[in-house]
N, C-alpha and C positions, 0 to 999 in steps of 0.2 A: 168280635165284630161290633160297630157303632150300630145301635137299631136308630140313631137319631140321623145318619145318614140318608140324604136324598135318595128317590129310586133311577134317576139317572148319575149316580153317584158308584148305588150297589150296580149295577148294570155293566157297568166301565170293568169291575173287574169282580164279576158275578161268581166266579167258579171257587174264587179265595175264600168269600164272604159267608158262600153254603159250607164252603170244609173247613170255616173255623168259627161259625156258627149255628146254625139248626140242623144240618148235616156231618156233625166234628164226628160224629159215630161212626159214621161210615168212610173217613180220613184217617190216611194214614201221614208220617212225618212230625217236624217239627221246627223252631225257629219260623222263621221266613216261607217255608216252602209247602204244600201241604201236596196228594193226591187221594184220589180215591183206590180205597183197597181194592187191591187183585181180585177179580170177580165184576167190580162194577165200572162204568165205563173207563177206558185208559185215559184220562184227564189228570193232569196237573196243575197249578196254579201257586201262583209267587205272592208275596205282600207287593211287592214291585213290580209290574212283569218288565219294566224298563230297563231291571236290574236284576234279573231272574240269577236266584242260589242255586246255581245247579249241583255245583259240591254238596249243598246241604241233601239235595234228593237223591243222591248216587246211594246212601246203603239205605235208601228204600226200593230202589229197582233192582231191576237184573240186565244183566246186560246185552243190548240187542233189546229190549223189552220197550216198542213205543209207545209214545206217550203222546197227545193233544196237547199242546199251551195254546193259550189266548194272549195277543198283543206286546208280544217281542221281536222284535225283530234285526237286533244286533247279531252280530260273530258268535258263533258256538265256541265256548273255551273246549282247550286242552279234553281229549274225553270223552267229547261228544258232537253227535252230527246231525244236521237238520235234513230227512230223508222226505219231506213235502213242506209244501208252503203255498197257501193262497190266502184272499182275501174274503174276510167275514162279514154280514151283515148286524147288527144287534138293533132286535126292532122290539115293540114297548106298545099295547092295545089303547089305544088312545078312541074307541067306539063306544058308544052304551052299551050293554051288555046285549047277547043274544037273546031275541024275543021268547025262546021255548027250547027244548033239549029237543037237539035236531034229531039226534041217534037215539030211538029209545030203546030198538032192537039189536044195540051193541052191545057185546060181551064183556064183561070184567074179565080182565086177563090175570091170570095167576103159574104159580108154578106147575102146573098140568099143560101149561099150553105151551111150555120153553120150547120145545122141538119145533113148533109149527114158529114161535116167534123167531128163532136163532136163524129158521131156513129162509125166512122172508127179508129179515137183514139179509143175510147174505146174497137176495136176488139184488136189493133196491139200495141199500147200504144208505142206510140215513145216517150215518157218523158214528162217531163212538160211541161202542155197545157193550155190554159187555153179560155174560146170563142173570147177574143179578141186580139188571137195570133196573128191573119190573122192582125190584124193594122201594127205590125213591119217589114212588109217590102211585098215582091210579093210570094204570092201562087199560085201554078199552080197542077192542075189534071185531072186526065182519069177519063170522065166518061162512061158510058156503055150506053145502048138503054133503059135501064131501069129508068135513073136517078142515076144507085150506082156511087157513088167515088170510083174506083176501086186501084187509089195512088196518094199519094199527097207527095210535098215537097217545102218545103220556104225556109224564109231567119226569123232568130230571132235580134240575137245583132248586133252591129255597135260599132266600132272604130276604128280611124284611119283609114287606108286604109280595115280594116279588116273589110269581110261582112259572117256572121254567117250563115250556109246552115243549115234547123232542121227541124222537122217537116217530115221526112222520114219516109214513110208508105207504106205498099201495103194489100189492105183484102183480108186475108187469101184465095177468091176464084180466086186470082187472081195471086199469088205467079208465080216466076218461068218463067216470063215473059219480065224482064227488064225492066219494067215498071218504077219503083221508079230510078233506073239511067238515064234512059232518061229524068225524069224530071230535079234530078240535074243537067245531062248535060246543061239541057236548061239555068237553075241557073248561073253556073259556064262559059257560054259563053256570058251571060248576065251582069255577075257583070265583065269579066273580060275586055268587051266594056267599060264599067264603070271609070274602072282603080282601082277596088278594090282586094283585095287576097281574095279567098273563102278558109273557114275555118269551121271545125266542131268538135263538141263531139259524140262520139262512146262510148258505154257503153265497156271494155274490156273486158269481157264474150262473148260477141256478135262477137266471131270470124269469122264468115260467112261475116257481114259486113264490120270489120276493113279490110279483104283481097281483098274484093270488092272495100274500097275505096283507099286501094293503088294501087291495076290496075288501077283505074281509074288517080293517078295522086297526091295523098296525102300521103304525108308521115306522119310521127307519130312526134311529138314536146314532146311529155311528156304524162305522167301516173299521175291523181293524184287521192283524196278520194273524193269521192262524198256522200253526206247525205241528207239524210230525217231526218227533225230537227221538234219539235213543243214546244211550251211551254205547259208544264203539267197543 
């Protein structure tokens, strides 16, 4: 990866960038094509995505095993087939930093908490996840008196200055409360100590959200296609 690249440069095709740069450890593949290994989010990513190698990814998956791409959006070859498709957000924190750490009675999430994190994906489904999301970087959440996860939100890819915000959650009994911004806040005053840009994907359907996180301080960099991809 170029570190002399711009950050709306890395941004364009972030998911490459991390898995063949400060993230190549946790990448699997080679040539052209890279993914994250089995265990951490189902994401893929091309040198190209206009020209995506999908030959070169076939004996890194399995078959029926889906995958996330970012911004392709031609014919599947021979092989393989596009089982979703919608349009993405890629937004970029263009705010001064958060005055103070909003959350300061949020939890560091770790490998003890996977069960309550796995079941809270599964109510709210913030995108690709996979159990060993929590390694790519710091997760923080509310819990209740009971043990629930009531929201959570991390950090996924890495390049260049650019530190990925994902994993935004709240369970449903818990909506309505601020919860999942306070956490980012916490995020975002945290990577901005750092001297990183915090950066996210927003599904664009998800208008609730995108407007959320432009008060909060992001603006929008671009639109592009996102897929659910598998070999037949």
């Amino acid at each position: 990866m170029s570190t002399s690249a711009s950050p709306q440069a890395l941004l364009d095709n972030l998911f490459w960038h991390a898995l063949t740069g400060p993230q190549a450890r946790f990448a699997a593949g080679e040539g052209e094509v890279r993914r994250f290994t089995a265990g951490f989010s189902p994401i893929v990513a091309f040198a190209d995505p206009a020209q995506p190698r999908l030959d070169a990814l076939a004996p890194w998956c399995a078959p029926g095993e889906p995958f996330y791409c970012d911004g392709w959006s031609g014919p599947p070859p021979a092989g393989w087939q596009v089982d979703a498709q919608a349009l993405m957000r890629k937004m970029i924190w263009r705010a001064p930093p958060p005055d103070a750490d909003d959350a300061p009675e949020a939890v560091r999430l770790g490998p003890q908490h996977l069960p309550q994190i796995l079941e809270l994906v599964a109510l709210s489904r913030p995108g690709p996840f996979g159990p060993r999301t929590i390694e790519l970087g710091e997760y923080f959440g509310f819990v209740d008196g009971e043990g629930r996860l009531m929201a959570m939100a991390g950090e996924r890819c890495a390049a260049g200055p650019l530190r990925e915000i994902s994993g935004v959650c709240t369970h449903p009994d818990f909506q309505g409360r601020g919860l999942a911004r306070r956490l980012m806040a916490r995020l975002i005053h945290r990577q901005m100590l750092r001297g990183e840009l915090p950066v996210l994907h927003v599904m664009s359907a998800n208008e609730g959200a995108v407007a959320l996180y432009r008060r909060m301080g992001f603006a929008e960099h671009r639109e592009s296609v996102v897929r659910v991809i598998s070999r037949c």
